[in-house]
TORKOL-4160 file (C-alpha; in steps of 0.2 Angstrom, whole numbers, padded with zeros to 4 digits, m for minus):
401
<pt num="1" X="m0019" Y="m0142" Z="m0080"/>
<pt num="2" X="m0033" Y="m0134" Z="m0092"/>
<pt num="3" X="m0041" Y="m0121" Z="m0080"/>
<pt num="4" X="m0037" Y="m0103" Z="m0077"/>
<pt num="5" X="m0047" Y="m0090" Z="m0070"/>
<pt num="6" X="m0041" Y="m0070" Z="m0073"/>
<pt num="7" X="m0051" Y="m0053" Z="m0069"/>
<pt num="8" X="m0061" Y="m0046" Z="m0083"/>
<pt num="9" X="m0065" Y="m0027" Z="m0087"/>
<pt num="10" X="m0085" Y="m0032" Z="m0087"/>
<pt num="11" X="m0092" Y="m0013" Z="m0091"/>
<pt num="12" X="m0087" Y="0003" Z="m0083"/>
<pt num="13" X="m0086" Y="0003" Z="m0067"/>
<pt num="14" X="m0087" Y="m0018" Z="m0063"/>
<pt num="15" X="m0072" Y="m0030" Z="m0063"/>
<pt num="16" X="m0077" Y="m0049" Z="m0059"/>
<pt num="17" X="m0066" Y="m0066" Z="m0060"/>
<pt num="18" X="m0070" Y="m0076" Z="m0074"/>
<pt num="19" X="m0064" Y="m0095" Z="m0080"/>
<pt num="20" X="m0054" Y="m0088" Z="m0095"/>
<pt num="21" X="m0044" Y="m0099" Z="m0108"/>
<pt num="22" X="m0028" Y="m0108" Z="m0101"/>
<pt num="23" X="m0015" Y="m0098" Z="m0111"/>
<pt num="24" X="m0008" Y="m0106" Z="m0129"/>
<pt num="25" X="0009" Y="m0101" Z="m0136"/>
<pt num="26" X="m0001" Y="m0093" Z="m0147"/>
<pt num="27" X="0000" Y="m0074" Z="m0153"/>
<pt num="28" X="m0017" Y="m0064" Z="m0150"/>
<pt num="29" X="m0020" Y="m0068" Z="m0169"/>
<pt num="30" X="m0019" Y="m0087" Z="m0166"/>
<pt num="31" X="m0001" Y="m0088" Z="m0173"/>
<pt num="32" X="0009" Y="m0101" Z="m0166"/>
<pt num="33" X="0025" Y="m0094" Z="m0156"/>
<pt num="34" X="0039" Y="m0103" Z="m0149"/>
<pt num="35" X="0049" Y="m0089" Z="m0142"/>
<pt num="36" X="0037" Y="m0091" Z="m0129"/>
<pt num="37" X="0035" Y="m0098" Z="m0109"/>
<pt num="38" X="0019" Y="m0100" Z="m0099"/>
<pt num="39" X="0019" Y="m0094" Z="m0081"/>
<pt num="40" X="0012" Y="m0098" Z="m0066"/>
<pt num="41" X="0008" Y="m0081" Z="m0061"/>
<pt num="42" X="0015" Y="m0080" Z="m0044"/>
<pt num="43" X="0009" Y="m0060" Z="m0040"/>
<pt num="44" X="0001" Y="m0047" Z="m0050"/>
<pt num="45" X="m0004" Y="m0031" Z="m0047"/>
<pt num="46" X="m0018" Y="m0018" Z="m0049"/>
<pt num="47" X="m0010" Y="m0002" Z="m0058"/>
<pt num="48" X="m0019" Y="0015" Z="m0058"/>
<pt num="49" X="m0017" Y="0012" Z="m0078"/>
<pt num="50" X="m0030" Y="m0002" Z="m0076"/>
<pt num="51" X="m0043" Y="0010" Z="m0068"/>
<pt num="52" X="m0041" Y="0021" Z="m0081"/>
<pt num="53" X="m0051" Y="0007" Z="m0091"/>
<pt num="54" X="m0063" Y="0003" Z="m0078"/>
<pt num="55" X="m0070" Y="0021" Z="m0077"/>
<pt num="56" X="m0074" Y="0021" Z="m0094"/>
<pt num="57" X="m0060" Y="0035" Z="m0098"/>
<pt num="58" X="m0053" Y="0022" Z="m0112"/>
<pt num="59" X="m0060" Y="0012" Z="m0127"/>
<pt num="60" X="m0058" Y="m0005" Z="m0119"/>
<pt num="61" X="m0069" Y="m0017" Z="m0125"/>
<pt num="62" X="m0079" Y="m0027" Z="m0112"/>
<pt num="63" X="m0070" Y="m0044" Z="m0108"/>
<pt num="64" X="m0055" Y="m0037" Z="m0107"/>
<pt num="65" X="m0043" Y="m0047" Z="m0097"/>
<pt num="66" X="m0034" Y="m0034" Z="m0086"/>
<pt num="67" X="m0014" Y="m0034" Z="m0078"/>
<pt num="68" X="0001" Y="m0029" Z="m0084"/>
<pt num="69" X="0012" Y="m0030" Z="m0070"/>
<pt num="70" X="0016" Y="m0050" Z="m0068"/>
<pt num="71" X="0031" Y="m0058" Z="m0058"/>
<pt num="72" X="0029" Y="m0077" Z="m0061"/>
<pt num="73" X="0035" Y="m0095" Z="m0062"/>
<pt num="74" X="0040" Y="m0104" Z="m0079"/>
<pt num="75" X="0030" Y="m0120" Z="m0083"/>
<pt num="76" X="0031" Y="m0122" Z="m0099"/>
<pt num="77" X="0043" Y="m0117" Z="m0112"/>
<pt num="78" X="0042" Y="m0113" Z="m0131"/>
<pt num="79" X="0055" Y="m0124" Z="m0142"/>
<pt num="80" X="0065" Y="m0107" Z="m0148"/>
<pt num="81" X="0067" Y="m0103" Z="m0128"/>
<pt num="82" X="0087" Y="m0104" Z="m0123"/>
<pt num="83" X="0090" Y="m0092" Z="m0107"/>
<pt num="84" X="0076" Y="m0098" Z="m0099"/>
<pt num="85" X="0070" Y="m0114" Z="m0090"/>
<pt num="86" X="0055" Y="m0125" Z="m0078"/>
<pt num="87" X="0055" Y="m0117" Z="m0062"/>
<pt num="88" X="0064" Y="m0100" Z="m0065"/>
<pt num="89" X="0054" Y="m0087" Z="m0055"/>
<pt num="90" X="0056" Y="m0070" Z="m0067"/>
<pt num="91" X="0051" Y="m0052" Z="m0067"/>
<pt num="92" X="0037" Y="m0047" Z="m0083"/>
<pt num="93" X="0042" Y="m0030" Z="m0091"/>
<pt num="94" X="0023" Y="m0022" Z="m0095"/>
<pt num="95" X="0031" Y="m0020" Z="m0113"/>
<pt num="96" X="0027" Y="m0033" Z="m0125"/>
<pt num="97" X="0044" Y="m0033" Z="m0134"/>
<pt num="98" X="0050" Y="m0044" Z="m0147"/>
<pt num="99" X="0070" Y="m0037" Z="m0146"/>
<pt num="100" X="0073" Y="m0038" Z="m0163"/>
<pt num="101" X="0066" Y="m0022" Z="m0172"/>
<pt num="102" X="0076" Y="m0005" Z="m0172"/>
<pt num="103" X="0066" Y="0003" Z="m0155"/>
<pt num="104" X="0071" Y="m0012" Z="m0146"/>
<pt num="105" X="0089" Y="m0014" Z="m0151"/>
<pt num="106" X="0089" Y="0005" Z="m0147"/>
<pt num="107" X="0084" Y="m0001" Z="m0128"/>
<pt num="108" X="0066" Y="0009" Z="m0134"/>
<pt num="109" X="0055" Y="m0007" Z="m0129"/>
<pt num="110" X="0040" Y="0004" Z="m0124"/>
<pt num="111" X="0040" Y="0006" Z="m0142"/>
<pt num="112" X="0040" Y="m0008" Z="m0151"/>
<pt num="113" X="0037" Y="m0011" Z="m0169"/>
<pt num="114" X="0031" Y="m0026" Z="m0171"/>
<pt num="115" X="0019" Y="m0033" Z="m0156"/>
<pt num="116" X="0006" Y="m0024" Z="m0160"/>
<pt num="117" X="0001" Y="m0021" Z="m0179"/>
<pt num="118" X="m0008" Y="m0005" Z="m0174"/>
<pt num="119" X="0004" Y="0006" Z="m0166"/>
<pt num="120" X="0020" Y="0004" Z="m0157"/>
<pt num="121" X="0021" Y="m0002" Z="m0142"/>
<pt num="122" X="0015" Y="m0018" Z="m0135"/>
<pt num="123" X="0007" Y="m0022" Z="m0116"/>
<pt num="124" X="m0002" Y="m0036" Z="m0108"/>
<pt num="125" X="m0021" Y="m0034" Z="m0103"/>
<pt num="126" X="m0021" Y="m0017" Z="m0110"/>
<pt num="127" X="m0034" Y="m0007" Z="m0123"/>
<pt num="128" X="m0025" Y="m0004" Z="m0140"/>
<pt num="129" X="m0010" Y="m0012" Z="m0135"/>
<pt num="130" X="m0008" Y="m0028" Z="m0145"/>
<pt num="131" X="m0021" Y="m0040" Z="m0140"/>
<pt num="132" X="m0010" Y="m0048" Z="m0127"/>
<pt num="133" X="m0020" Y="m0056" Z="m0113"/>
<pt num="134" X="m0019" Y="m0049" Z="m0098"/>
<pt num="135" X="m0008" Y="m0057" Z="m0081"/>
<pt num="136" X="m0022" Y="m0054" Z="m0067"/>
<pt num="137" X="m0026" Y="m0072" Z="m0070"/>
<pt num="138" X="m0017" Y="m0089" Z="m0062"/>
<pt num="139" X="m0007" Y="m0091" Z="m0078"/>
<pt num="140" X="m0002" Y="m0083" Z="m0094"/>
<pt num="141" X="0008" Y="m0083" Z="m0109"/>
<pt num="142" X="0022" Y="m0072" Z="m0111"/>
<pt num="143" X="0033" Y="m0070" Z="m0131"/>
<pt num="144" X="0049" Y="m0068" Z="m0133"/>
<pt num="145" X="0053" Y="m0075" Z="m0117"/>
<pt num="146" X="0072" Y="m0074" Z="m0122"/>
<pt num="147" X="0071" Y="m0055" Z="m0123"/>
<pt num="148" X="0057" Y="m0051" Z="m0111"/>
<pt num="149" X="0061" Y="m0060" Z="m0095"/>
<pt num="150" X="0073" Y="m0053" Z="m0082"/>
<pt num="151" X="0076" Y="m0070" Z="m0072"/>
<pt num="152" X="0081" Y="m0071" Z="m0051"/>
<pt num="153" X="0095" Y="m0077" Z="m0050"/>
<pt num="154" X="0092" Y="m0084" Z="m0032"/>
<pt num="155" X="0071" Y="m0090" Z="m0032"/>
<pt num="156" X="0072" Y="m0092" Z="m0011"/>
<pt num="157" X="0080" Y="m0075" Z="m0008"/>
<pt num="158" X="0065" Y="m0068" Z="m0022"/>
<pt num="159" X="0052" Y="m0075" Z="m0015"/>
<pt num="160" X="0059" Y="m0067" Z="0003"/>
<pt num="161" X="0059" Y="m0049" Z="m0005"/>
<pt num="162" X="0044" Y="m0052" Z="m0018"/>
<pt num="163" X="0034" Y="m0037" Z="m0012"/>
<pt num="164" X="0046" Y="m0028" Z="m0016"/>
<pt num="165" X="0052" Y="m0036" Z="m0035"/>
<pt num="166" X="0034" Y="m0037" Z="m0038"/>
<pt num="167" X="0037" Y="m0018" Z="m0043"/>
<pt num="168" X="0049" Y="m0020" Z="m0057"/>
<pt num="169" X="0037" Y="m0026" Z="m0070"/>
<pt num="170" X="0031" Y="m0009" Z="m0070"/>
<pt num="171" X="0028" Y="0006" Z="m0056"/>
<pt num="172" X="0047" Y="0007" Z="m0048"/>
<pt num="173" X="0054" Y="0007" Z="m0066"/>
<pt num="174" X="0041" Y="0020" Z="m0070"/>
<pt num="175" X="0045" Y="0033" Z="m0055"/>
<pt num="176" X="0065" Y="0030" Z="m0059"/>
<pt num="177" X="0060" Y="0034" Z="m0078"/>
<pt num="178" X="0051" Y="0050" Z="m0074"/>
<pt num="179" X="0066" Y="0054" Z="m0060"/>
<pt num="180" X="0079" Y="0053" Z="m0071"/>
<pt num="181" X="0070" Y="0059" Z="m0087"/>
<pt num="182" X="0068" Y="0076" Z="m0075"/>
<pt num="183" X="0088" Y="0075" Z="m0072"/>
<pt num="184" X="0086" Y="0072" Z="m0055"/>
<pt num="185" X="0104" Y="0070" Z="m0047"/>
<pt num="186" X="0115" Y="0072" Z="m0031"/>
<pt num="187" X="0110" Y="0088" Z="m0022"/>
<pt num="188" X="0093" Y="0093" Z="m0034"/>
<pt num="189" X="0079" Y="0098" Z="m0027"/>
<pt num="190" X="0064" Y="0087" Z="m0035"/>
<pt num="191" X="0044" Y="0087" Z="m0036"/>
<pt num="192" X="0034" Y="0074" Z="m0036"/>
<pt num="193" X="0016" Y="0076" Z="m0046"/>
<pt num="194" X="0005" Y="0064" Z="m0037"/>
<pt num="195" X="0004" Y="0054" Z="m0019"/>
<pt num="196" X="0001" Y="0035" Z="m0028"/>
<pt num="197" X="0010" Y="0023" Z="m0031"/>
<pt num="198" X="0018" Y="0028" Z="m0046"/>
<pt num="199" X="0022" Y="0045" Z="m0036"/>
<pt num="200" X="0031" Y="0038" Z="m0021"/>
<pt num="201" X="0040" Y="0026" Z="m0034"/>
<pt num="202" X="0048" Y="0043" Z="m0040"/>
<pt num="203" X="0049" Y="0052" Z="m0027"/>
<pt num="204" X="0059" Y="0033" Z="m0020"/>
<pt num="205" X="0069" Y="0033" Z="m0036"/>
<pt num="206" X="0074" Y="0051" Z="m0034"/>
<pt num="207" X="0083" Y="0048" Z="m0014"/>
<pt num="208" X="0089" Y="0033" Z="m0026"/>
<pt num="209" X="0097" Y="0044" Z="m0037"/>
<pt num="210" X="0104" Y="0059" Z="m0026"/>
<pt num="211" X="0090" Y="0070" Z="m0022"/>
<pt num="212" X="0093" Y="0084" Z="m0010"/>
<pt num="213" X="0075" Y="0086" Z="m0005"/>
<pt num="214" X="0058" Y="0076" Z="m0013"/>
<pt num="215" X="0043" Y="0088" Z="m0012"/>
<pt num="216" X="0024" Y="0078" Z="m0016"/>
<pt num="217" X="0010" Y="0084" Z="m0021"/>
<pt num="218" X="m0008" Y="0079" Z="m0019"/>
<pt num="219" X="m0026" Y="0083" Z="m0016"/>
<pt num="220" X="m0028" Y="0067" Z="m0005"/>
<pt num="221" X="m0026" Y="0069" Z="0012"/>
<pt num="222" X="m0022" Y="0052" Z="0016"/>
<pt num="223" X="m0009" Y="0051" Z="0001"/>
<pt num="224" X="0000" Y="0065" Z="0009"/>
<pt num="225" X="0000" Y="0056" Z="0026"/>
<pt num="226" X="0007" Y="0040" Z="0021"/>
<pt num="227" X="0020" Y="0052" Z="0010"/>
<pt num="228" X="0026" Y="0062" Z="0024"/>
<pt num="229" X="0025" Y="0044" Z="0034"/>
<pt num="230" X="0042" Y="0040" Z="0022"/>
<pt num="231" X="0051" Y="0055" Z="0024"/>
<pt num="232" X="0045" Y="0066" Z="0009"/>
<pt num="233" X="0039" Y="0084" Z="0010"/>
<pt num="234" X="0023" Y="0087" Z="0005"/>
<pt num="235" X="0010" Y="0102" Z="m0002"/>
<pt num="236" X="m0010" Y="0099" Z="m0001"/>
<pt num="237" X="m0016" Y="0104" Z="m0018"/>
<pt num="238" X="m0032" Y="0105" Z="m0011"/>
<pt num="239" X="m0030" Y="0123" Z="m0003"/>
<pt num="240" X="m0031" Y="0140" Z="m0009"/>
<pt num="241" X="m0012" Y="0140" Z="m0007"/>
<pt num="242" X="m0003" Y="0141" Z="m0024"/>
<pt num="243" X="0010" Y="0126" Z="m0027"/>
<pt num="244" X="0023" Y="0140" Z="m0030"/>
<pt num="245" X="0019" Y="0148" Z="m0010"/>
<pt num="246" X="0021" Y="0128" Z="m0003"/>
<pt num="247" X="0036" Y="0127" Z="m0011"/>
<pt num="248" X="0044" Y="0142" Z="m0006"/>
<pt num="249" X="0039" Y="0137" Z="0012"/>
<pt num="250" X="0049" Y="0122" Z="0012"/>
<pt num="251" X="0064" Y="0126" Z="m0001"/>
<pt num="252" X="0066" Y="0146" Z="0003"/>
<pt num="253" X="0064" Y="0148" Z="m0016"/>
<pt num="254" X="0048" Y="0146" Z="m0028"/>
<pt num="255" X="0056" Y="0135" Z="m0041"/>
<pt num="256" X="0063" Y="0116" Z="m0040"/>
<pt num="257" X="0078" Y="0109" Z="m0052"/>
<pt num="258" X="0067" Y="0093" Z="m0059"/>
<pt num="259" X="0049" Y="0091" Z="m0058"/>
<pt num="260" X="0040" Y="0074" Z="m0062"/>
<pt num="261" X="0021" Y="0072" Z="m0069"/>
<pt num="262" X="0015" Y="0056" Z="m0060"/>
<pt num="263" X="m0003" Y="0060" Z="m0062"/>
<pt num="264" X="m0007" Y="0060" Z="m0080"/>
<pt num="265" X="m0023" Y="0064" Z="m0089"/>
<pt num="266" X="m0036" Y="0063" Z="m0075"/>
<pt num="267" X="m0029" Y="0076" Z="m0065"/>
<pt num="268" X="m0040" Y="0088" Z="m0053"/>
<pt num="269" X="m0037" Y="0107" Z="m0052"/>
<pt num="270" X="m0030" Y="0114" Z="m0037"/>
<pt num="271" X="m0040" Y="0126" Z="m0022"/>
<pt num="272" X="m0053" Y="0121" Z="m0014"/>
<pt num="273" X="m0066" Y="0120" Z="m0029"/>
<pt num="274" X="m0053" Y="0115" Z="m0041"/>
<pt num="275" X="m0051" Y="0102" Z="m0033"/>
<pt num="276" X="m0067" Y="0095" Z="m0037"/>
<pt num="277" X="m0067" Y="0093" Z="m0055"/>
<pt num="278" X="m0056" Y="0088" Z="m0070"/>
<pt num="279" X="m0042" Y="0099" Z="m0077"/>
<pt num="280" X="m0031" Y="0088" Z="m0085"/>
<pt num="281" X="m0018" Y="0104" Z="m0092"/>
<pt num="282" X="m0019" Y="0107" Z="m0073"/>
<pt num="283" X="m0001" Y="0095" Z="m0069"/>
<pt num="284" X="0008" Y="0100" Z="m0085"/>
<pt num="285" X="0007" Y="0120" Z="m0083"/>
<pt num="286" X="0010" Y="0118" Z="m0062"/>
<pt num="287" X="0027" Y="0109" Z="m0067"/>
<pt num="288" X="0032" Y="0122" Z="m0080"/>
<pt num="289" X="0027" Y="0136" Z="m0067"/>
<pt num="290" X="0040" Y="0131" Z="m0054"/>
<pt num="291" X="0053" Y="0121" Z="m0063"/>
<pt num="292" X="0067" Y="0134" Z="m0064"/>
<pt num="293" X="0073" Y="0140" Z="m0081"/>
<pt num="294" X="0080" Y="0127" Z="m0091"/>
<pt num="295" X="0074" Y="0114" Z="m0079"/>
<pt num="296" X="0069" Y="0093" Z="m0086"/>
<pt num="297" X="0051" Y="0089" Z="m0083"/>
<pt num="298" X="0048" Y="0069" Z="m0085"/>
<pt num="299" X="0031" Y="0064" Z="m0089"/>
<pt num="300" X="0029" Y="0044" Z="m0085"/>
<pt num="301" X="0010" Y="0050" Z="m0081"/>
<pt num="302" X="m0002" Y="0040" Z="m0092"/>
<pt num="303" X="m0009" Y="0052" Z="m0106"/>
<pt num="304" X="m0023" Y="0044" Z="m0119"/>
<pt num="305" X="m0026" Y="0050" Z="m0137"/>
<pt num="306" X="m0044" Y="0046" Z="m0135"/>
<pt num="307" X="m0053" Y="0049" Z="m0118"/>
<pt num="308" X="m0073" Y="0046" Z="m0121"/>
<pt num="309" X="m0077" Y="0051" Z="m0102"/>
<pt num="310" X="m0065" Y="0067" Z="m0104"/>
<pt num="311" X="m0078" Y="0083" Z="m0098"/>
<pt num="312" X="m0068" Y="0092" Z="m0111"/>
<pt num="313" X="m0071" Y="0090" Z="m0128"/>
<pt num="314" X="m0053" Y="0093" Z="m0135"/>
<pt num="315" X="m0047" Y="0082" Z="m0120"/>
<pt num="316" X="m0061" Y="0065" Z="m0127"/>
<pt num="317" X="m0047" Y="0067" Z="m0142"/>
<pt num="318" X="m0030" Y="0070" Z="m0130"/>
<pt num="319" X="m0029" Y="0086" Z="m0137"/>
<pt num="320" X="m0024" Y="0098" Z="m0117"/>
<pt num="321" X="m0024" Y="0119" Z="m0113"/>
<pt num="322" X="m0004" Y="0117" Z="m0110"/>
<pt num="323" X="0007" Y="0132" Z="m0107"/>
<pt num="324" X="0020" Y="0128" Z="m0121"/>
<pt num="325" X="0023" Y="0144" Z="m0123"/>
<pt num="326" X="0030" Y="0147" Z="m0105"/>
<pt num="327" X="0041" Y="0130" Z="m0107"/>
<pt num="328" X="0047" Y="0138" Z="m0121"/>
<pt num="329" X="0052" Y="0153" Z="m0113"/>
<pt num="330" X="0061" Y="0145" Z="m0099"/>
<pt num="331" X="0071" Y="0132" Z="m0110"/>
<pt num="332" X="0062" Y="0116" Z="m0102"/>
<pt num="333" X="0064" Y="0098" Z="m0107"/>
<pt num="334" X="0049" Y="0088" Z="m0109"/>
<pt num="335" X="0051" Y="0069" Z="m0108"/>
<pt num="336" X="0035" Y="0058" Z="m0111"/>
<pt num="337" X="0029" Y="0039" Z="m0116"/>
<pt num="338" X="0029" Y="0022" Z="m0110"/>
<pt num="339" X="0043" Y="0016" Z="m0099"/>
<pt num="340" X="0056" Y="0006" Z="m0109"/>
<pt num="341" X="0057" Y="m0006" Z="m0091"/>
<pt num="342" X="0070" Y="m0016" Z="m0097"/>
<pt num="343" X="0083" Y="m0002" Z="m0098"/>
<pt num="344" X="0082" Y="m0001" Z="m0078"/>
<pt num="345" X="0074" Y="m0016" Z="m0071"/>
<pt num="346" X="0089" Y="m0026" Z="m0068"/>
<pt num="347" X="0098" Y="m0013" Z="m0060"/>
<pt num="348" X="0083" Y="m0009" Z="m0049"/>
<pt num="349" X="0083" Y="m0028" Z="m0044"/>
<pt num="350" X="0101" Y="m0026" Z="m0037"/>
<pt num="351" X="0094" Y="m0010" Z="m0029"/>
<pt num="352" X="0079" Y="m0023" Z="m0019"/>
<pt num="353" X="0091" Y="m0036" Z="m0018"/>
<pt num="354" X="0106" Y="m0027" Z="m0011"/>
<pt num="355" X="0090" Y="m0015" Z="0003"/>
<pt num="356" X="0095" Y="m0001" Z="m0007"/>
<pt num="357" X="0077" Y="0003" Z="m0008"/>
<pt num="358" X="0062" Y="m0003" Z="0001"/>
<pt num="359" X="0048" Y="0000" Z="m0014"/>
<pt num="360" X="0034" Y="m0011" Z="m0006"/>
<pt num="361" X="0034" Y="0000" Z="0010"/>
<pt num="362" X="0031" Y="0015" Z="0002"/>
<pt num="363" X="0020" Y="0011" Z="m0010"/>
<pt num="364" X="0008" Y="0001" Z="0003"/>
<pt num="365" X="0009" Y="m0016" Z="m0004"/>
<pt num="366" X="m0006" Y="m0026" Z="0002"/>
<pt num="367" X="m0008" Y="m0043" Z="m0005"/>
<pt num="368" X="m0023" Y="m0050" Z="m0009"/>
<pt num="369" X="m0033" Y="m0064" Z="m0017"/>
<pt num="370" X="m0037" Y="m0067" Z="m0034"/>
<pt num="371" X="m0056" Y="m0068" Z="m0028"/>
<pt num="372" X="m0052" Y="m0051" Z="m0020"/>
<pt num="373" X="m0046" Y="m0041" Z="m0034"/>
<pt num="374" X="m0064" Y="m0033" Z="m0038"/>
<pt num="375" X="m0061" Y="m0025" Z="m0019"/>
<pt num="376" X="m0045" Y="m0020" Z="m0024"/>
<pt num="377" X="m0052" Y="m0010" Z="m0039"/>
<pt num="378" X="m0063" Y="m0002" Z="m0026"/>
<pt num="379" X="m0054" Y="0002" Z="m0012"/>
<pt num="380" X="m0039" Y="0009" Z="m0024"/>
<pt num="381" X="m0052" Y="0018" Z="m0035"/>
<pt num="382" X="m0056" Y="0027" Z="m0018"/>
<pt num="383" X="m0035" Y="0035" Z="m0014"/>
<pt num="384" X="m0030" Y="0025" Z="0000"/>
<pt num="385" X="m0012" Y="0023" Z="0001"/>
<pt num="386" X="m0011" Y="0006" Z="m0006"/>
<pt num="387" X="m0003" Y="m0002" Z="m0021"/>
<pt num="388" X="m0012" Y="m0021" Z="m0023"/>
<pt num="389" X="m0005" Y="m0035" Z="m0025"/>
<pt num="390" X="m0014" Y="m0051" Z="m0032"/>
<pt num="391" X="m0008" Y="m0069" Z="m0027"/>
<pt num="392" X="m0017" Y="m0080" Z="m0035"/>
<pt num="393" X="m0012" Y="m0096" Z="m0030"/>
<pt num="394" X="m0007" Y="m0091" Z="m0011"/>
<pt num="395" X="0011" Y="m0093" Z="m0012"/>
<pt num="396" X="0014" Y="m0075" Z="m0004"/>
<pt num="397" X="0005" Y="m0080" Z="0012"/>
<pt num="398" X="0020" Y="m0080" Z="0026"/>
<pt num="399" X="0035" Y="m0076" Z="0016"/>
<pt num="400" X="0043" Y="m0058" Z="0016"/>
<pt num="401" X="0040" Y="m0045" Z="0027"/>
């Protein structure tokens, strides 16, 4: 068992699969680990983070072995691994954690201080972030297994609900960061920033959590369709109609209690010609326009501190036109970063396990091949309502719903 094939960022714009490296326990500088498992990669999904790199608007280098949202199989365990064995089929927070520096023992694990000697915070598959190798592949090697792993504890009843656990290793943890963040709560009325994935995961997590009413917003019509399909509210960015008038339609009032930025630094303007183009400030100063007067705005929204495609010069260096002024004055809360997964995913597992929450429906989970993944990149780069899922070794043909 020496082969493995994985996608690979090729140059901006082109994804291919390529025969990588069967993974080592190995660190990406060639240390030996043995905190670490190998997985057999049994689903692993396109995030909108990836595309990011593949438009050019990061500085990933070519070659780059993409995915950072990985559910998989154990096959092969590290001698330090204790909590962990053969055959366990477990969840892969996108945080490459090592549970032992002060960010980690503080539940901070999107933060970490010591998986990547450049900056904190560690990911697999991800420009800046470490050097980990990337899980859209048929195996890969995960560190600190001990720490890392969030184990099924019933592989048949998994493998029944894996469209839906396939969420946790990053986009339902994400939305139920940026919804609670925001302080969304029994009886709040909530809005949603964006109609992908990331935005129906917090629009999900927020009915999760108590909310009276979701509002999303979008410029895609077809988002917005698929949203209202799931029993959110919805505005259309994309007319002449301020976000303040479409709320006021559906809530009586201009202003929501929380507001949630699930868009992040590629946002368009609003109307029907700013649509059209790039205003990445565009998000941030909506949300502080109608979040009411001491409101929380959670930020899980990717923002980059270096953006070579950015039509802005200050934006190429992540520098963005925001209104702080205005959140000043109305006393809001700003929360931003990486998602710490591990503080929510195993409660969010129960949520899946126990039907509290149907993620894969109202997310459009679509599973494909591993040889399909470049038309995945495609057809997701284009906003249909879809959030793709990788099987790379066809174990997801017939099982779920």
């Amino acid at each position: 068992m020496s082969s493995n094939r994985g996608v690979a960022y090729v140059r901006q714009g082109l994804v291919e699969v390529q025969s990588i490296s069967y993974p080592k326990l190995e660190d990406p500088r060639g240390r030996r680990i043995d905190h670490g498992v190998i997985l057999r990669v049994v689903s692993t999904n396109i995030c909108g983070s990836d595309q990011h790199m593949v438009r050019g608007r990061t500085t990933a280098p070519e070659g780059l072995i993409l995915g950072h949202e990985i559910t998989g199989e154990v096959i092969e365990l590290g001698r330090d691994v204790e909590t962990i064995k053969r055959g366990d089929l477990v969840s892969v927070p996108f945080n490459v954690a090592c549970g032992r520096c002060r960010a980690c023992k503080e539940q901070d694990t999107g933060v970490c201080l010591t998986a990547n000697p450049s900056r904190a915070g560690g990911a697999y598959g991800y420009v800046d972030m470490g050097g980990w190798v990337g899980g859209q592949a048929e195996y890969v090697m995960v560190p600190y297994a001990d720490f890392n792993l969030l184990r099924f504890p019933d592989k048949a009843q998994a493998m029944e609900k894996i469209r839906d656990l396939t969420c946790l290793s990053d986009i339902l943890p994400t939305g139920y960061h940026g919804a609670l963040t925001a302080g969304v709560g029994p009886g709040c009325t909530v809005y949603v920033a964006g109609a992908g994935p990331v935005g129906l995961a917090a629009a999900s997590s927020a009915l999760l959590l108590g909310a009276a009413v979701v509002i999303v917003g979008d410029v895609n019509p077809v988002r917005l369709a698929h949203a209202r399909k799931h029993g959110f509210h919805t505005v259309d960015l994309s007319t002449d109609d301020s976000l303040a008038d479409q709320v006021a339609l559906i809530l009586g009032r201009p202003e929501v209690d929380c507001a949630i930025d699930a868009v992040g630094f590629e946002a368009r303007g609003h109307g029907h010609q700013g649509a059209q183009h790039e205003a990445p400030a565009t998000v941030l100063n909506s949300l502080m326009e109608i979040t009411r007067p001491a409101g929380r705005i959670g930020i899980p929204g990717l923002y980059v501190t270096e953006d070579p495609g950015a039509a802005d010069p200050a934006a190429r260096h992540g520098s963005l036109s925001i209104r702080f002024g205005l959140g000043w004055a109305k006393s809001h809360s700003f929360f931003t970063g990486q998602t710490p997964v591990m503080r929510y995913n195993r409660a969010l597992m129960q949520a899946i396990l126990w039907d509290r929450i149907k993620i894969a429906d109202v997310v459009g989970v679509e599973v494909i091949s591993l040889d399909d993944a470049p038309r995945g990149y495609a057809e997701f780069d284009s906003g249909v309502p879809k959030k793709f899922v990788i099987d790379p070794h066809g174990l997801l043909r017939g099982v779920g719903h």
